[in-house]
N, C-alpha and C positions, 0 to 999 in steps of 0.2 A: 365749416366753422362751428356749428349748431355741434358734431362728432365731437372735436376737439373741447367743447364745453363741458360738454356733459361727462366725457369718460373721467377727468380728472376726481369730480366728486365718488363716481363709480367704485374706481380703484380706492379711494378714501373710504368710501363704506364696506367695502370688502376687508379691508385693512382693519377696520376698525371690530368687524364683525369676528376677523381673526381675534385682535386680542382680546375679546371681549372672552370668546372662547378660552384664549390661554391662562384668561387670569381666572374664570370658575375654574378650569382644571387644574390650576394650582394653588387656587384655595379648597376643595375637596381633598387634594393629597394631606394636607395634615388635618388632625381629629377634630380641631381647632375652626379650620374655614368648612370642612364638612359638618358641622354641627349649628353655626351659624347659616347655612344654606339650609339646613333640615328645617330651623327652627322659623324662618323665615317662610317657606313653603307653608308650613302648618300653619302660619298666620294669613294664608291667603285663604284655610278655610274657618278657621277661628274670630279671626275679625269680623267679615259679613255674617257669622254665623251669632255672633252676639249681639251685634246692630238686629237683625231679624227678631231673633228672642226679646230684645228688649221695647221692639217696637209690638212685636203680639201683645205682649203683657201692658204696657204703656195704653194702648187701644183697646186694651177688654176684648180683645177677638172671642176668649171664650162664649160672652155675655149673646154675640151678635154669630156665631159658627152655627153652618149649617149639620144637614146628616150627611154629606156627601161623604166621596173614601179623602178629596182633599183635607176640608176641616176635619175629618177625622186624627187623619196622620199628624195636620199641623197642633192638634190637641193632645195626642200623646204626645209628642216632641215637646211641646210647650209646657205643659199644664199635667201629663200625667193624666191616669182616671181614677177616681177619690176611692179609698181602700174600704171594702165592704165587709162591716164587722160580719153581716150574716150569711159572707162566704162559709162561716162555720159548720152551716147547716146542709152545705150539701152532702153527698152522700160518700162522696173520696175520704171525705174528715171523720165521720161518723161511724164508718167499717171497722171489723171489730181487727183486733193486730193478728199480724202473721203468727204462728205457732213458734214456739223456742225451738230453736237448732241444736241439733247434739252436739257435744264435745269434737267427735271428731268431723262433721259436717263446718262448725266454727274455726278449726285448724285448718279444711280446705281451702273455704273461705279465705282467711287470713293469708295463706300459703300463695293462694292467685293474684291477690292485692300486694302482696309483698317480693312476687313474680313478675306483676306486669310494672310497678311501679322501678324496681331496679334493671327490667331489661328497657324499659321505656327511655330512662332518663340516661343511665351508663353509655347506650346508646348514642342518643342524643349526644352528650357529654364529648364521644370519644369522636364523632363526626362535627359538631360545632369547632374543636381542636385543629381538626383535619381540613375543613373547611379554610381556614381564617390563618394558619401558619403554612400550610405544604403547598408545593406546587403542582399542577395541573400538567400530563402531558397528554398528546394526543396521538394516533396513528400515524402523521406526517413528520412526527417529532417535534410540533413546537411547544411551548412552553409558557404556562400561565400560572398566574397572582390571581385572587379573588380577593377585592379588597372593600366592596361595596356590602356595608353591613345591613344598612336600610333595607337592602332586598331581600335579604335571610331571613329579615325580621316579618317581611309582607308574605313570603311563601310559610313561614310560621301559621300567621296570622289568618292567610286565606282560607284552608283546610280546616283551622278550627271554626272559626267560621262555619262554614259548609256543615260542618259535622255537626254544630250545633243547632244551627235552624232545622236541619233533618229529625236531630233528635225532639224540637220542641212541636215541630207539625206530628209528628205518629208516637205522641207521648199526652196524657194530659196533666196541665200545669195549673198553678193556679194565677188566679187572677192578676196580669201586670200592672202595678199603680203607679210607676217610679216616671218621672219624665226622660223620655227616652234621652234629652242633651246631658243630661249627668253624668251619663256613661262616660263623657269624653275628655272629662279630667281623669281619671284612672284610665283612660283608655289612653293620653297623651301619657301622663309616668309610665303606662307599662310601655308604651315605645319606647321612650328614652331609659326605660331600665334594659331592655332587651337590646336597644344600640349600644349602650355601654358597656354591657355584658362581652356583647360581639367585638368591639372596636379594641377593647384592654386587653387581649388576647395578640395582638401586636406587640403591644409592651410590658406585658407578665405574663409569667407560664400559665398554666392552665391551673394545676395544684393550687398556687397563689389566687386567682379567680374562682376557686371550689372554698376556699377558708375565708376568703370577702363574705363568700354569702352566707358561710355558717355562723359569719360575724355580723351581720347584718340587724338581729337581737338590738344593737346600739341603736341605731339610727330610728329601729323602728317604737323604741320606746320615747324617742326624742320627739318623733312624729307625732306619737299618742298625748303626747304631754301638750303640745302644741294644735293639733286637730279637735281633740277629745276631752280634754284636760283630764286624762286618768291619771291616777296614782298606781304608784306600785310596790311592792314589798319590798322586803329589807335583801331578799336573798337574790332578787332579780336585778338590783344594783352592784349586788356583790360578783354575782356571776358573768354582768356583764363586765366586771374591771378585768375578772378572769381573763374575759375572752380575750377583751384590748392586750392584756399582756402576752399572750400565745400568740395573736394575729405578729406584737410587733419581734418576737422571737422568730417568727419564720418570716417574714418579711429579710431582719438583718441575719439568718441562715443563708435564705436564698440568695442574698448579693454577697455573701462572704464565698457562698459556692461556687458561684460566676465570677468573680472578682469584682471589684471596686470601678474596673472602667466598662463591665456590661450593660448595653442596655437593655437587658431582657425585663430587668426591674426597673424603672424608671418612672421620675415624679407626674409624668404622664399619667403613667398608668396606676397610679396608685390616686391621681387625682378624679380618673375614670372612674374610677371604682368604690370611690366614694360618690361621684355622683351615683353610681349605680346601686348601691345601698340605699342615697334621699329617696330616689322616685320609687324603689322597690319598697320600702317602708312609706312614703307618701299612698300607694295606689293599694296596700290592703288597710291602712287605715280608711280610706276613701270608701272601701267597698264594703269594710265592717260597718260604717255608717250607714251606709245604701241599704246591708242587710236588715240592720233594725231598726230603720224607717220604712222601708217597704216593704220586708216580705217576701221579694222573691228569692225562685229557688235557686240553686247553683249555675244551674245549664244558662236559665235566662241571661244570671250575669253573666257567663260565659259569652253568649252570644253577643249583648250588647254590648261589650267591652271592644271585643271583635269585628263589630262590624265598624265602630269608629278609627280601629285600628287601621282597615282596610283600607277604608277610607281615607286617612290621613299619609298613609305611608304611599297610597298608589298615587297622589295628588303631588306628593313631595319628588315621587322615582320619575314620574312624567314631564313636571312641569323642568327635572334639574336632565333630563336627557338622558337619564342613566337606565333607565324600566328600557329599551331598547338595546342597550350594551349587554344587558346584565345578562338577555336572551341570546344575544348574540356570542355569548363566552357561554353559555350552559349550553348551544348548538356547537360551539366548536372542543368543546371538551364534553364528551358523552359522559364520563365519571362523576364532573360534578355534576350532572343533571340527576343521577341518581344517590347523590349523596343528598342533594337539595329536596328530594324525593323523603327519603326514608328519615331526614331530618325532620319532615313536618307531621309525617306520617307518627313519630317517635314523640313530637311535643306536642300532638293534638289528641292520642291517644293518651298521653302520659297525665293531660289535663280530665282525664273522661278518669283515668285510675286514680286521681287527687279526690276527685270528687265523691266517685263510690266508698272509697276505703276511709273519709272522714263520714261519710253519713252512716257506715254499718259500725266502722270500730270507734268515732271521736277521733280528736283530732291529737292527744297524745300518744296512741298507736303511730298514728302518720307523720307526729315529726319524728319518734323514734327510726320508725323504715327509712325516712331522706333523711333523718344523719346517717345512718350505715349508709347508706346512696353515696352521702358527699363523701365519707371514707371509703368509699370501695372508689369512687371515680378516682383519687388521688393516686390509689394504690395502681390502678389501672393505665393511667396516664403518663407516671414516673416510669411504669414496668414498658408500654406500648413506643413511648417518644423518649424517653433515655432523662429524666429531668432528675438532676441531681438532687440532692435532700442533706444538709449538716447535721450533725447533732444535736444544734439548736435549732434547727429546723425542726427535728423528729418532736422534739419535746413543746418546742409549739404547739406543735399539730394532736398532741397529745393534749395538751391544757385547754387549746380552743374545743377538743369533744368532750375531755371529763367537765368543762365546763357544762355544755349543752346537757349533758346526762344529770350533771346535778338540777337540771336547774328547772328539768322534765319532770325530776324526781320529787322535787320539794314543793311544786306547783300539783302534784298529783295530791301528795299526802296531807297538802293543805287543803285541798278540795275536799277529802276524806273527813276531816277533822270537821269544815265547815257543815258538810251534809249532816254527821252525827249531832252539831250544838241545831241542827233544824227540824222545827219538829214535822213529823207525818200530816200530808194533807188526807184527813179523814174527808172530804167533800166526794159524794157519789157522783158519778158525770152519768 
């Protein structure tokens, strides 16, 4: 009797357990319930995470924290450590500068950085492609889809990581004051720009994903205006109508190339993609703040950005079931394991050659290098996966980079002009 009672709910929880199953795996299939699962996971570390913060602070923990390494950690997390004007005086600051480079020691220079930057990211480029549209075959003959974008974005994320704590332990830095939870608002935008990036790639070619980011200039001056309240010049308004106009020229090439009922274009994807332009302009606004309140150096934000990434993204692939699949397809397709390889390998180093090549040359050198970057990947893309291109395509694609070249141009010689009306600091140091 007691058998026949009990199985009935049995089968009802199993039943129930199934659908519970069917219906996450048929809201992760569109971008839509995959996104609302993502964002939800991050709130299982975000929520307690701000209750915590606000109860340290609430309580004065600082006032009553001992020397231990706990209240330590929970005081950087918290509280940060107070920025010491007379870090000035040590002796890293006070060395006299490296000797001027010859001409042609400076063309090497430039040559390497402008070498490792376009094999890094083309790279990248033409495997994230490969990754997210082809299919998978194996030695047995079967046949796989890689559709879990979240994961691409944690093997991204993990190596830089790694590379960067490596680099901060056998390097010396200087003094970190920033509180380490800060990181995790640019470190939440760069996930959601790097899922967006990944996920639009289903529904726009690649090319069309390469002219988003070179269009991206809009959003992120919408950002600045809103985060920062900066202002901007007359020609950086003008260059951005430019660009809007080139984006939306190739935009309606590419659906006139496919036709009207493809959906390789799709308001999906063109919705992605805008999101992927907020958070990508949200998280260097974020982090230009970070720099000139704190101080720290590149790598540092590198790291901390990174490890919340890790954080967020291994908490979200666990909790939604998918960090065990995603191993389970990189085991049965040996290819993509090493595409997922040289993927991270290619965005971790690419982030190490971002950094050198603005701290030797400035940072109009390096948008100059990654605009040819995004015109060579286009070129590279159309030639490798066959993507059609109209004539109002071409000509977009043409208007969105004389745009960015103008606009390189006039931010330079504006600079030029400003240095000359400033006068020489006679002050001996």
């Amino acid at each position: 009797m007691s058998a026949s009672l009990h199985s009935p709910p049995t089968l009802a929880g199993s039943n129930q357990t199934r659908m519970a199953d069917y219906t996450l795996a048929g809201l992760s299939e569109s971008w839509v319930g995959s996104l609302t699962l993502n964002l939800l996971c991050y709130a299982t570390v975000f929520v307690p995470g701000y209750f915590l913060i606000w109860y340290f602070k609430k309580s004065k923990y600082i006032e009553r924290a001992g020397s231990g390494l706990v209240p330590r950690l929970i005081t950087s997390c918290v509280y940060g450590q107070s920025y010491d004007k007379l870090a000035t005086t040590d002796p890293s600051h006070t060395r006299s500068l490296p000797p001027e480079k010859s001409f042609s020691a400076k063309c090497m220079q430039l040559s390497f950085c402008f070498l490792g930057l376009q094999m890094s990211y083309l790279t990248w480029g033409v495997l994230q492609e490969k990754i997210m549209t082809k299919e998978y075959h194996n030695s047995e003959g079967s046949i796989g889809h890689f559709k879990d974008s979240q994961f691409l974005v944690f093997v991204n994320r993990i190596l830089a990581f790694m590379l960067a704590a490596m680099y901060l332990t056998c390097t010396r830095q200087p003094r970190h004051t920033a509180p380490i939870y800060k990181y995790s608002y640019c470190s939440f935008s760069n996930i959601m720009s790097s899922w967006c990036q990944y996920e639009a790639l289903k529904y726009v070619t690649f090319p069309t994903q390469v002219l988003a980011k070179a269009s991206k200039v809009i959003p992120t001056m919408i950002m600045g205006k809103i985060i920062a309240s900066k202002k901007y010049e007359y020609y950086e308004y003008v260059t951005a109508m430019l660009i809007s106009v080139g984006m939306t020229l190739f935009l309606l090439g590419s659906t006139e190339a496919h036709g009207t009922t493809s959906s390789t274009t799709t308001m999906s994807g063109v919705i992605i993609l805008v999101g992927y332009m907020s958070f990508d302009a949200f998280t260097s606004n974020w982090q230009g703040e970070l720099f000139s309140q704190h101080k720290m150096s590149s790598v540092q934000m590198m790291c901390g950005v990174n490890l919340f990434s890790c954080l967020l993204t291994t908490t979200s692939l666990v909790q939604q079931g998918t960090f065990s699949l995603s191993l389970q397809f990189m085991l049965t397709y040996p290819a993509f394991f090493w595409d997922s390889l040289i993927l991270s390998v290619c965005s971790a180093t690419g982030q190490l050659f971002i950094y050198y090549t603005i701290s030797v040359f400035g940072p109009v050198v390096f948008i100059i290098i990654m605009t040819i970057r995004q015109g060579l990947a286009i070129l590279l893309s159309c030639f490798i996966y066959s993507h059609p291109i109209t004539l109002m395509g071409i000509l977009g694609i043409l208007l969105v980079f004389t745009a960015i070249f103008l606009r390189i141009y006039c931010s330079y010689r504006l600079r030029q002009v400003q240095q000359r009306k400033t006068p020489p600091d006679t002050t001996k140091v």
